[in-house]
N, C-alpha and C positions, 0 to 999 in steps of 0.2 A: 785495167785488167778485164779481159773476156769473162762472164762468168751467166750461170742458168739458174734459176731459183726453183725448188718444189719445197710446194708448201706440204707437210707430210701431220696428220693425224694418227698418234700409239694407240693401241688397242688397251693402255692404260690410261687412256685420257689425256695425257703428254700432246703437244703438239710444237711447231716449231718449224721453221725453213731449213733445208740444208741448199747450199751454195755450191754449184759447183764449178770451180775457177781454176780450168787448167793449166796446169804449169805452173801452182803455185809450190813453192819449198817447205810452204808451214801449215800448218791445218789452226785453225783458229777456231776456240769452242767456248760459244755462250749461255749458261743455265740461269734464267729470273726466274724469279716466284714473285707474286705479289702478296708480298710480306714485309713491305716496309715500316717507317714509322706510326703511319696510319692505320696498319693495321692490328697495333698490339691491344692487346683488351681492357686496360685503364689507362687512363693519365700517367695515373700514378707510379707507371713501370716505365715510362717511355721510351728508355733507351735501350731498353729489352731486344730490340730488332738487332739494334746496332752491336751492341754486346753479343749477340749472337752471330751475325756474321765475322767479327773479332775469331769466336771462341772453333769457327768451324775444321778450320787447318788444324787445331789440336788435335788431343787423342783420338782414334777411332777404332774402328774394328779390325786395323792389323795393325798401329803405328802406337805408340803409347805416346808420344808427344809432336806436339809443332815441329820441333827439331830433326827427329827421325823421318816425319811425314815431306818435309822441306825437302831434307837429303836426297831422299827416293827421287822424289818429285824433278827435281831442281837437275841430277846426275848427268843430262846429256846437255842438258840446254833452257830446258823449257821455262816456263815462265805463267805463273797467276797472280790472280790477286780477286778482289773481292771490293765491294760497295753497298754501303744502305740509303738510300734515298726517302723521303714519303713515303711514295709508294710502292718501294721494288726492293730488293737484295738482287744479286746478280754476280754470279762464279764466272769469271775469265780464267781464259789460257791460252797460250800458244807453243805448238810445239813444232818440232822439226818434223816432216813427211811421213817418216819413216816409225817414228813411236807415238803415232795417233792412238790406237786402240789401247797401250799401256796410259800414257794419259786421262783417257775419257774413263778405263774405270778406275785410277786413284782420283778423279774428279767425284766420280759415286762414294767415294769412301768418305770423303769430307762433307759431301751433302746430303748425303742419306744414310748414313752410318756414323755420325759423331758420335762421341762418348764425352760427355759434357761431362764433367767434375769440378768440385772447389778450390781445387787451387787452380785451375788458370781460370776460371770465374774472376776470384779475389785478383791477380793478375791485369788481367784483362778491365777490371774496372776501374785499377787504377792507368790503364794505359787509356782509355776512352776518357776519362777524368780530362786526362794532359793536354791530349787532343782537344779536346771540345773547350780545352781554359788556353790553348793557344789561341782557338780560333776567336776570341774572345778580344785580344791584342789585333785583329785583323777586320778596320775599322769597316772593309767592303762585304763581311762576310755577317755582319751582324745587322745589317740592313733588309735584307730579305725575308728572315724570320718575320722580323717584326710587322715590318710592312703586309705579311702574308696573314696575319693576326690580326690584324686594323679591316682587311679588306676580306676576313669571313673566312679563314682556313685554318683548319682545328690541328696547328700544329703552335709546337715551344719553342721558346728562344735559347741561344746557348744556353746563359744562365739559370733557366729554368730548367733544361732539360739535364744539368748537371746535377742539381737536387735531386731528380727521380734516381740517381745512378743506386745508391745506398739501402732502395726502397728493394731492388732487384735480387732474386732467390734462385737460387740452382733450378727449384721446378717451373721457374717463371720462364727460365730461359729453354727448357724443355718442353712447357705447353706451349710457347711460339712454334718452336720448331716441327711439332709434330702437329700444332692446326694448318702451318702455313706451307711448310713442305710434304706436299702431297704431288701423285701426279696429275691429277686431273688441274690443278694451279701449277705446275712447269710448264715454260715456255723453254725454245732452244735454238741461237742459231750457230751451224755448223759451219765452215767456208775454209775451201781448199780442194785439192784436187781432188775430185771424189768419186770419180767413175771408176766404177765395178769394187764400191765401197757402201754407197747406200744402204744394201741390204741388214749388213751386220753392222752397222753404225744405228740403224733403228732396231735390228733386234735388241743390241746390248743397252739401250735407254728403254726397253720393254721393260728388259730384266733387272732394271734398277729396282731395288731394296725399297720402294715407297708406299703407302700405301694411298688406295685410291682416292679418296677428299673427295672433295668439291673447287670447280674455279672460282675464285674471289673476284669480285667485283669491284675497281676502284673507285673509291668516294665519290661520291657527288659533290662539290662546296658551294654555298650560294652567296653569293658576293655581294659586296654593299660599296656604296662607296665609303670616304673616309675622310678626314682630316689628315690635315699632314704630321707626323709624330718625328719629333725630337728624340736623340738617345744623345744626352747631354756628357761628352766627356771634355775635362778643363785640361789633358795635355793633348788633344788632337790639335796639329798647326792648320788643317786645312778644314774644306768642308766635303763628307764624302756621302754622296746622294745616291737613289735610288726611284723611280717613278714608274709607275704601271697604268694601262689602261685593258681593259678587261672587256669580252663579248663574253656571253653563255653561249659560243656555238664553236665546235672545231672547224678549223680553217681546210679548204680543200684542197690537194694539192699544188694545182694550181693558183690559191691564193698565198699559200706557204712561197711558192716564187715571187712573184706578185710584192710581197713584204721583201722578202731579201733584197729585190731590187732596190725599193725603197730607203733600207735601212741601209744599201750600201750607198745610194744616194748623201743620205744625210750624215752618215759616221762611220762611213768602208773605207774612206783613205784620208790622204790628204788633200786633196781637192775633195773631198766632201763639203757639203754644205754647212754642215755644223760644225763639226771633229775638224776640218779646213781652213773654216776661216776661224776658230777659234784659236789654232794655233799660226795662223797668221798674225794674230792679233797680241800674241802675248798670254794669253786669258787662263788658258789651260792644258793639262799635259796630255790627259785620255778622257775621252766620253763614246762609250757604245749603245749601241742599241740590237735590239731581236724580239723576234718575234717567234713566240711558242704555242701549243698547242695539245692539249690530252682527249678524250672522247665528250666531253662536258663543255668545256670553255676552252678560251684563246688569250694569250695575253700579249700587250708588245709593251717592251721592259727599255729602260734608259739608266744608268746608270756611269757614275765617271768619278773625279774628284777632283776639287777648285779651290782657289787659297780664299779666304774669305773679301777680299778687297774685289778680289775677280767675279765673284757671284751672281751678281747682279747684271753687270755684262752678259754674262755666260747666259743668263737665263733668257736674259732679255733677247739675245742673240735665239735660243732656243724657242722662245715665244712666235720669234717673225719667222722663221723656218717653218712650224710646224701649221701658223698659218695662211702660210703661202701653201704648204699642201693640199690642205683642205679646200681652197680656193681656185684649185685646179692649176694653180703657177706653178706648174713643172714640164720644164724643156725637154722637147720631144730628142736632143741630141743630149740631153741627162740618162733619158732610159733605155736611147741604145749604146751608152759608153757601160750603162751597169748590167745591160741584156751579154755584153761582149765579155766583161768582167765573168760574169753568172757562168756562161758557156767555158770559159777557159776554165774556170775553179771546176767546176763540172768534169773536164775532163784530168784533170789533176786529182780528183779525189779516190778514184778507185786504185790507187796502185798497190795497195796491198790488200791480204786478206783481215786484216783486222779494222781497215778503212771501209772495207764494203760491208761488212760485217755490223759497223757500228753505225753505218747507212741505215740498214734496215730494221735494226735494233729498235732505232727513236720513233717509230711508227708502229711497230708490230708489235711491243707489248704493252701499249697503251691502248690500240681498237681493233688489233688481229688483222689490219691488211696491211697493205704495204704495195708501194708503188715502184716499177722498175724501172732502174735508174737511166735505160735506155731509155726512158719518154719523156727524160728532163730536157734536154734540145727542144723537142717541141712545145713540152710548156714555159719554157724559156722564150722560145720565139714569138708565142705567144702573150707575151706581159704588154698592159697596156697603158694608157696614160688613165683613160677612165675607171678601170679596174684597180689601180693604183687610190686614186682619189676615193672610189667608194669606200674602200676598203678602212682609208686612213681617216675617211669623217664615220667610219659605222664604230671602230674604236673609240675615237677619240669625244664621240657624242653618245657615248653610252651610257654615261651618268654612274660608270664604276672605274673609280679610279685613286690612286692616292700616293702620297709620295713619304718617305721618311731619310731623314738625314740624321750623320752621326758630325758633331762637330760642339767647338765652345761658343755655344750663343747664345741668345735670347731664344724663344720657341717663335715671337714673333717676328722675327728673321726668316724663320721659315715659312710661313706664313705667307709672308709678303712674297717670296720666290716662286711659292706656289699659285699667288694665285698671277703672277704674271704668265704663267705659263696655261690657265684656264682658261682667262683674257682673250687668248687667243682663240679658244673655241666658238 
């Protein structure tokens, strides 16, 4: 989908891109704050972020409950929802063409006008409870925490973070709201057909109810490396893993392609190198990888799940992959099947307005710029074998890195997995 970016700064310190992508049927609208888990003011409240974005669709200042507000909301068509992360909260929506501006201000109502109270507090604490003791049973979801803790980032594990829930007070979840929702800490992107709409789409986020703040800055973490950590469960059948390797430095954009390529190399399909002949072999059902990036650091992440008889294989198989990379053993008709790959998903990604929207989301509220997605082609054709390699030995010989698995084993099981795959550094 065709579509033109302005980047637009509010006279209330708001900033944010509006999109404009004609012809589209739906107007898509994104409001962050950086205000997530990272930034609640003790430990000891943790989940205080997350509680809050829960509690935001409730009562406000014309709705007396979730329910009424939903009703309103919900009558033609439209659609939100909401998310807490580290470091963000973030109000989605999407609506049909024509009830944009009724939208974006029942969006105001919920983000800058709640009326927090104790019963859906108590509510809500026990729905976030549920939640966070599902995710708990969800043997891939409990690996990242941890890992992320071993390797120097001041965040909790399910477990832990379910104790803070009890710790949590009506005004704890009201000084969140009112240090982190401010305008000068909103971001926004807007995307859908917007000409001879801009101006009153930024007047009425002028006129939002917020008051001025200050922007937050997200964290700095300083990374170590780590041992490998065990999270010992005796009914897990398989073994389900996790591996990181870490820089202090964000990737460019054209090193963000540069990685995709690579990673769809090694775990984009079935003829990948790893994800490929693994399941060639018997070995294993999924293994991916990715590579991310915030304004501080960079990390490229692996993650999959192996039965335990297969482990060792898999790894080993893992070992010789990663280095042959580093070694520069990558076929010049590897990177133009993944340069070809790159390009097509490229043009497959913009088709709607909540795909281009969340394009430039994962850039812009992490270092406020943002690349347009018309210059992917050329940094795609761009990618190269050398840039490839640098890129994969400045990871992988960084000396910050570490792995945790959830499974029934020994700890020196994991141990030995690990360091075959160091081995190869």
């Amino acid at each position: 989908m065709k579509h033109s970016i302005e980047e637009v700064h509010l006279e209330n310190g708001a900033r944010g891109l509006l999109i404009d992508a004609p012809g589209s049927a739906v107007i898509n609208i994104k409001v962050i704050f950086r205000a997530g888990n990272k930034f609640v003011k003790k430990p000891e409240i943790y989940e205080v972020a997350h509680l809050m974005e829960h509690m935001a669709f409730g009562r406000n200042a014309e709705f007396k409950d979730e329910q009424a507000y939903e009703a309103e909301f919900t009558k033609n068509g439209a659609y939100h929802n909401a998310w807490t992360s580290d470091n963000f909260i973030a109000y989605e929506a999407e609506c049909a063409d024509f009830e944009w501006d009724r939208i974006l201000q029942l969006q105001e109502l919920a983000i800058a006008k709640p009326r927090f109270n104790e019963e859906e507090l108590n509510s809500e604490k026990g729905n976030v409870r549920s939640e966070l003791t599902g995710y708990q049973n969800d043997y891939s979801r409990l690996i990242w925490p941890k890992l992320q803790q071993e390797l120097g980032e001041a965040v909790l594990t399910y477990a832990e973070r379910i104790k803070t829930i009890n710790n949590i007070e009506l005004k704890d979840v009201r000084e969140h709201h009112r240090r982190t929702h401010t305008a000068a800490n909103m971001q926004f992107i807007i995307t859908g057909s917007l000409r001879g709409r801009k101006r009153k789409i930024i007047s009425m986020l002028e006129n939002w109810d917020l008051k001025p703040g200050e922007k937050m800055e997200v964290p700095i973490s300083t990374y170590v490396g780590t041992s490998p950590v065990l999270i010992r469960r005796k009914d897990a059948a398989n073994v389900s893993f996790g591996f990181s390797f870490i820089i202090q430095r964000p990737l460019e954009p054209k090193e963000q392609y540069a990685m995709g390529c690579l990673n769809h190399i090694l775990t984009g399909t079935m003829s990948s190198k790893i994800l490929g002949a693994a399941r060639r072999r018997g070995i294993v059902y999924g293994i991916g990888s990715n590579a991310d990036n915030d304004k501080w650091s960079s990390t490229w992440d692996f993650d999959g799940e192996v039965n335990s008889e297969n482990a060792d294989e898999l790894f080993d198989l893992i070992a010789v992959e990663l280095a042959r990379v580093i070694n520069g053993d990558i076929k010049e008709e590897d990177i133009r099947a993944a340069k070809t790959y790159a390009l097509g998903r490229h043009q497959m990604l913009a088709q709607t307005a909540d795909q281009i929207s969340t394009y430039y989301m994962r850039e812009y509220i992490t270092t406020n710029t943002y690349e347009p997605l018309s210059e992917a082609p050329k940094m795609i054709d761009a990618i190269d074998k050398g840039t490839i390699v640098s890129l994969a030995r400045e990871f992988m010989q960084s000396g910050i890195s570490g792995l945790a698995a959830v499974g029934n084993m020994n700890k020196a099981v994991v141990d030995e997995l690990w360091s075959r795959v160091l081995g190869a550094i």
